[in-house]
C-alpha positions in Angstrom: 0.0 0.0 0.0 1.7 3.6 -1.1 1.5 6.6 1.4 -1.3 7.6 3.4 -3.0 11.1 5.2 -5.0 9.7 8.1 -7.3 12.4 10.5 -7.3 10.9 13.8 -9.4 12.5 17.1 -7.8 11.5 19.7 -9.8 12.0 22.7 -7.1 11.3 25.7 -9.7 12.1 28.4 -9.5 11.3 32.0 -6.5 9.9 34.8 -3.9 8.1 32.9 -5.7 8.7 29.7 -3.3 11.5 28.6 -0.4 10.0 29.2 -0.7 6.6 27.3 -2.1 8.5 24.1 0.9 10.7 24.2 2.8 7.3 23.9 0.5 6.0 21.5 1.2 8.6 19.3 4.9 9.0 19.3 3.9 5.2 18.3 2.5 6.4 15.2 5.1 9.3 14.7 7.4 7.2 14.2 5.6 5.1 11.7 5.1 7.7 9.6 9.1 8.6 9.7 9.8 5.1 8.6 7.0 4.7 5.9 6.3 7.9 4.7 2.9 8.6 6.3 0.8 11.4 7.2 -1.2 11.1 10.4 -3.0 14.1 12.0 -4.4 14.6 15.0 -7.6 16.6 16.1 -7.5 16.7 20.2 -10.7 16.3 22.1 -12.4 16.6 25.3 -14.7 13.5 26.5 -15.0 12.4 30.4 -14.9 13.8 33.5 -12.7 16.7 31.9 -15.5 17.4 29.0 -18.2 17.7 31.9 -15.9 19.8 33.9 -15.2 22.1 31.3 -18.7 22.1 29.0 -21.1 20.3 31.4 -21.5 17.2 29.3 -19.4 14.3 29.2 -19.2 14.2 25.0 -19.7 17.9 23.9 -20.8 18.3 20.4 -17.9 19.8 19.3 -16.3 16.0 19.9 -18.7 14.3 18.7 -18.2 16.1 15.2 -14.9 15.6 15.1 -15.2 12.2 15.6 -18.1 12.1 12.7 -15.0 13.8 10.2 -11.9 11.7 11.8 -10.5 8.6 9.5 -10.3 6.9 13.2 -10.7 7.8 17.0 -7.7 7.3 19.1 -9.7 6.8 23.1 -7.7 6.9 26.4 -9.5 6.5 29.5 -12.5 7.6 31.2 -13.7 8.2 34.4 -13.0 10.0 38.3 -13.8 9.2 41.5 -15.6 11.8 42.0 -18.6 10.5 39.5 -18.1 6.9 40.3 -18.2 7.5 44.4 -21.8 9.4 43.6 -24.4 7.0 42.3 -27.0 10.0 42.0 -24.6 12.0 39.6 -27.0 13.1 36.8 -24.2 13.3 34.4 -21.4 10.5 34.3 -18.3 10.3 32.3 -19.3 6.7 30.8 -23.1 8.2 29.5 -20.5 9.8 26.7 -18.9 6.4 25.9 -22.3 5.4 25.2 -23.7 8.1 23.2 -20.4 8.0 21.4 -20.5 4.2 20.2 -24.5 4.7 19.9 -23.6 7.5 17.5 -21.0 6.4 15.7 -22.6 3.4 14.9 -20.0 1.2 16.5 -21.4 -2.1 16.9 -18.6 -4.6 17.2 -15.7 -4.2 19.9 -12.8 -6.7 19.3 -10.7 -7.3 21.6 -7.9 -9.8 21.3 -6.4 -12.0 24.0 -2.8 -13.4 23.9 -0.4 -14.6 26.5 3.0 -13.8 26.0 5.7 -16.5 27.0 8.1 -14.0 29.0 5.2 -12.9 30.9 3.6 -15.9 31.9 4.1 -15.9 35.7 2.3 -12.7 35.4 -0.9 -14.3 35.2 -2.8 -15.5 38.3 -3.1 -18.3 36.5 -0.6 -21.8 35.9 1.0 -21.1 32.8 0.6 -24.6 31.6 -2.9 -23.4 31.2 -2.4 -20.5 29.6 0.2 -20.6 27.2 0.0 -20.2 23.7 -3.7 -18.6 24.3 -4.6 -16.6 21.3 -8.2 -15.4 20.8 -10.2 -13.0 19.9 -13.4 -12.0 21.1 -16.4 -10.5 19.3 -18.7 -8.1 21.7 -21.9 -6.5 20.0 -21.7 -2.9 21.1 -25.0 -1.4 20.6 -27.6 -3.5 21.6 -29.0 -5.6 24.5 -29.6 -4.9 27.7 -27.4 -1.3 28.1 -29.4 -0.1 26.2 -33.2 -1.1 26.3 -35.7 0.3 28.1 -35.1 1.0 32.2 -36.7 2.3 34.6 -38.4 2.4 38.2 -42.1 1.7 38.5 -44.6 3.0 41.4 -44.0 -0.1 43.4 -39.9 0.3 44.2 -39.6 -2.5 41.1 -36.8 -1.6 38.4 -36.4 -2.8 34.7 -34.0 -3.0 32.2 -35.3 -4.5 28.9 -32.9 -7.2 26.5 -33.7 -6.5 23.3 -31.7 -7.4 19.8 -32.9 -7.5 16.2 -31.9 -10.1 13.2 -29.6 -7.6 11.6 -28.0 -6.3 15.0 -26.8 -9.8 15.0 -26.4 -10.8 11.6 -23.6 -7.7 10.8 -21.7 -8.4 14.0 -21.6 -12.4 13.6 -20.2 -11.6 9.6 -17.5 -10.0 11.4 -16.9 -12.8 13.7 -16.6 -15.3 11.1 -14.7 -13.2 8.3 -12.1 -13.4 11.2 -12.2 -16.8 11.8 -11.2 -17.6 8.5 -8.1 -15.7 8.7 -7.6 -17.5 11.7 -7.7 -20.8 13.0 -11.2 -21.5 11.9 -13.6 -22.0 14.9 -15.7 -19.8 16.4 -17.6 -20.3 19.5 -21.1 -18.4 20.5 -21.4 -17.8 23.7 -24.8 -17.1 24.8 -27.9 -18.2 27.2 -30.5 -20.0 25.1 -31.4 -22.6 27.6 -33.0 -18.9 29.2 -33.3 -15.8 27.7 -35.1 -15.5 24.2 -32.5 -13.4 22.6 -30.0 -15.9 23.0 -32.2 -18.5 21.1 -32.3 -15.8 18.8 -28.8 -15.3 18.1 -28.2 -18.9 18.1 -30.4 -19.3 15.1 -28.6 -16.4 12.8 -25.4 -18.0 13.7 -26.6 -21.3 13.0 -28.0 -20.1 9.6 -24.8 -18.0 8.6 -22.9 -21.1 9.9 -23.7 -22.5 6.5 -22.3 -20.0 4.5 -18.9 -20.7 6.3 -18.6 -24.7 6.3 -14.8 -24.0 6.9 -15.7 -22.7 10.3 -16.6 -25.3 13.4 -19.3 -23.4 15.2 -20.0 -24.6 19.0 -22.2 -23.0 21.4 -21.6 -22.7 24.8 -23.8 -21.5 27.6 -22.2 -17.9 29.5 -21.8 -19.8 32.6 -20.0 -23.0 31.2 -18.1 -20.0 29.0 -16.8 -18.5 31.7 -15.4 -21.5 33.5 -13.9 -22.7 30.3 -11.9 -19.7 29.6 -9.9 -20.1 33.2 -9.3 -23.8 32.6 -8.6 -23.9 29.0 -8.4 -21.0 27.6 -6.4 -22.1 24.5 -9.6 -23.8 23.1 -10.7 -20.7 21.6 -10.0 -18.7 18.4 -12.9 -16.5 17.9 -15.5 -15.8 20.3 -19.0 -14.2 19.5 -21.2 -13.4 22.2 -23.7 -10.4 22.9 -23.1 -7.0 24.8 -23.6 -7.5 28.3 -21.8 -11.1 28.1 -19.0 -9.7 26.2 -18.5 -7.0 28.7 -18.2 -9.8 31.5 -16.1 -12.8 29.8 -13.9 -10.2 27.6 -13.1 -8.5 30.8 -12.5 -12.5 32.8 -10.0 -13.2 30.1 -7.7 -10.1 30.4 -6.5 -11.7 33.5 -4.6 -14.0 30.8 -2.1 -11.4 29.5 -1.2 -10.8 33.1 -2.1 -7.3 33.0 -4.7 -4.8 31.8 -2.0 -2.5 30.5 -1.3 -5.3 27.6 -5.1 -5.7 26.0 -6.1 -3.6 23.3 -9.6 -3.4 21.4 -11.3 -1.8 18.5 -14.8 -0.7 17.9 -16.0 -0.4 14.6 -19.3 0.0 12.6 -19.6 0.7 9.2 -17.8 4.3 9.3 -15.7 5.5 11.9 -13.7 3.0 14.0 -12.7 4.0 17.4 -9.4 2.2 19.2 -8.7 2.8 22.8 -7.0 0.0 25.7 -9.3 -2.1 27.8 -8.0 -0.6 31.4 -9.9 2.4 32.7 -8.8 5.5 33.8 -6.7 4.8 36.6 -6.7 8.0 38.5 -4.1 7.4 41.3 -1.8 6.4 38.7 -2.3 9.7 36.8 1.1 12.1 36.7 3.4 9.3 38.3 4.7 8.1 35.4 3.8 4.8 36.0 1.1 3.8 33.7 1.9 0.9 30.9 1.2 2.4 27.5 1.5 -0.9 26.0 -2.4 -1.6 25.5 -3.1 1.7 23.9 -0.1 1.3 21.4 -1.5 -2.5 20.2 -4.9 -0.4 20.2 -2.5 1.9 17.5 -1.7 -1.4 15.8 -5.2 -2.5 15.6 -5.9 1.1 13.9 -3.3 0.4 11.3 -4.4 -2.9 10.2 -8.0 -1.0 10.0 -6.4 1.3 7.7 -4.9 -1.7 5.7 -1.4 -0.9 6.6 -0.8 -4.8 8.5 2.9 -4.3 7.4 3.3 -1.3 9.8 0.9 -2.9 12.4 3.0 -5.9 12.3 6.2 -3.5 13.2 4.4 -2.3 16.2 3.6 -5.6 17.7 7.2 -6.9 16.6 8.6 -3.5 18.9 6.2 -4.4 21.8 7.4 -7.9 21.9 11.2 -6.3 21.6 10.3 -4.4 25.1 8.7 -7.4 27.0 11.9 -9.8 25.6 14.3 -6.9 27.2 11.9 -6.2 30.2 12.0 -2.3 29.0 8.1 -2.5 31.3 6.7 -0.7 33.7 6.0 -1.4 37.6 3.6 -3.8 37.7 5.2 -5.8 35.3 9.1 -5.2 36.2 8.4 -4.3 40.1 12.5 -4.7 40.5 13.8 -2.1 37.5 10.5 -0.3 36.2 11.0 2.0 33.4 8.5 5.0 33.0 5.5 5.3 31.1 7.3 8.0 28.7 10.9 5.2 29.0 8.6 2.6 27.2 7.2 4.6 24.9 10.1 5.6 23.7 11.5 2.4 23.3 9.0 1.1 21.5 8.4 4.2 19.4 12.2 3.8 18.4 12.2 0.3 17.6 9.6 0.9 14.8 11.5 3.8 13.5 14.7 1.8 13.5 16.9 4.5 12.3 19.6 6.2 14.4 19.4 9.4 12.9 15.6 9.5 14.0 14.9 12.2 16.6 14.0 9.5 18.8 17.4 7.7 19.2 18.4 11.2 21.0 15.0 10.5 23.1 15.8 7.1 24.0 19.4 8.7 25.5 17.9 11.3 27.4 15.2 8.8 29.1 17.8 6.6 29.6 17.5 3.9 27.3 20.6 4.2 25.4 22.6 0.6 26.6 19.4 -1.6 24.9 18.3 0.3 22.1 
């Protein structure tokens, strides 16, 4: 693929949002040097900053730029402050929703792998674990976040499940499109011994199942799910499941990688596609320098295989994997010699631009990387 201009909002938001975008996009500064790219970047407000500055938690302003962006680059979300008051009438995540509801973004992907050097990471034995590699299909849009709710007269509350044909259809195409580029087998993961949606998404998967016969399809209940993906985890290739089931087992397998700071995702509909990491905001992290930027750097590589550039994705992940071989991690995955958040960055973001007379070799010296670059 020749050179490409790319617009990209990047909405950094709230605690260590900032500082992992900044990362992020020395990430993609450096790809440019090295393949001849254009990226620009339109900064935002959304979160706890947007409602302390406009009163709304995804001012219009954002939301427009998003609507004219080639991508969204997302940080984190969130403060105490909002999450310690349950009656706040405005909350940082109601503009996460509007946003994906807006955008159209109906699919979040987020892959799963376990990387051998960081194995004893995990909680769990890494006989189990290694050589897990999945990825995991969460409709976005739809189902119980956002049906009907409410209180009634009586002190009862309701929140309605709801899904149509084609809020399953589009997002199950996805799942097995990716399948096929992978290891073939994708697994549903729903209720339909219960709830009548999941009998309904059972049967478009089971029809589109047919159009795929180079997929194996199995169907496992959320509950037997989640058990399977702590003991064997490796079973899985492609998982499909709905929103509020996504949300829970997508979140259950992050433990996997060992840290939060590693996983990635993507949301995308059929215009703008947003990328952000999967940890949240993080707030008594924020400033300290601390932070692992490594999950919103994949999140980068996930944006450039969106924009068709998988040789330049592929340099990314090679450069991530280059920082967890020479430990260059931060605290909570090298507790004995952590680097900073802005150290591993830089590392990385040098790695990719492989070139000593980048601007960035004389940034790896002066953040102290110069004996392993």
């Amino acid at each position: 693929m020749g050179i490409l201009s790319k617009k990209i909002t990047v909405l950094a938001g709230d605690g260590i949002g900032p500082e992992v975008c900044r990362e992020a996009i020395k990430v993609l500064d450096a790809v440019a040097e090295r393949f001849g790219h254009e990226f620009d970047y339109d900064y935002q407000l959304m979160g706890a900053c947007a409602i302390d500055a406009t009163g709304s938690p995804l001012p219009d302003a954002t939301l427009q730029a998003c609507f004219q962006a080639d991508a969204v680059l997302l940080g984190a979300i969130g403060d105490p402050k909002y999450d310690n008051d349950p009656a706040a009438p405005v909350r940082p995540e109601q503009g996460l929703l509007r946003l994906r509801k807006s955008l159209g973004l109906f699919a979040n992907i987020r892959p799963v792998t376990a990387y051998d050097v960081l194995l004893p990471h995990s909680p769990l034995r890494p006989e189990r674990i290694q050589g897990t590699d999945m990825l995991i299909f969460r409709e976005l849009t739809g189902g119980i976040y956002f049906g009907a709710k409410g209180r009634t007269a009586d002190g009862s509350a309701y929140d309605h499940c709801t899904y149509s044909r084609e809020e399953i259809e589009r997002i199950a195409r996805l799942a097995f499109q990716a399948a096929e580029t992978r290891r073939r087998r994708l697994t549903l993961v729903d209720k339909a011994n219960v709830l009548e949606t999941s009998r309904l998404w059972r049967e478009v998967v089971q029809q589109l199942a047919s159009e795929h016969p180079g997929v194996q399809v199995d169907y496992l209940f959320v509950d037997n799910a989640a058990m399977q993906v702590i003991l064997n985890p490796k079973q899985f290739d492609v998982i499909l499941t709905e929103n509020m089931f996504g949300d829970i087992i997508s979140d259950e397998a992050s433990v996997i990688a060992g840290s939060l700071g590693l996983l990635p995702s993507a949301s995308v509909g059929n215009t703008v596609a947003l990328f952000e990491p999967i940890h949240g905001s993080y707030p008594q992290a924020a400033g300290r320098g601390i932070a692992n930027p490594i999950a919103t750097i994949l999140s980068v590589a996930l944006m450039l295989e969106h924009f068709g550039l998988l040789q330049e994705a592929d340099t990314v992940k090679a450069a991530v994997q280059k920082a967890l071989d020479h430990n260059v991690l931060t605290p909570e995955l090298n507790p004995e010699a952590p680097y900073t958040t802005e150290q591993v960055g830089s590392y990385i973001a040098f790695q990719v631009a492989e070139r000593l007379e980048s601007p960035l070799y004389r940034e790896n010296i002066e953040v102290g990387l110069s004996t392993i670059i």
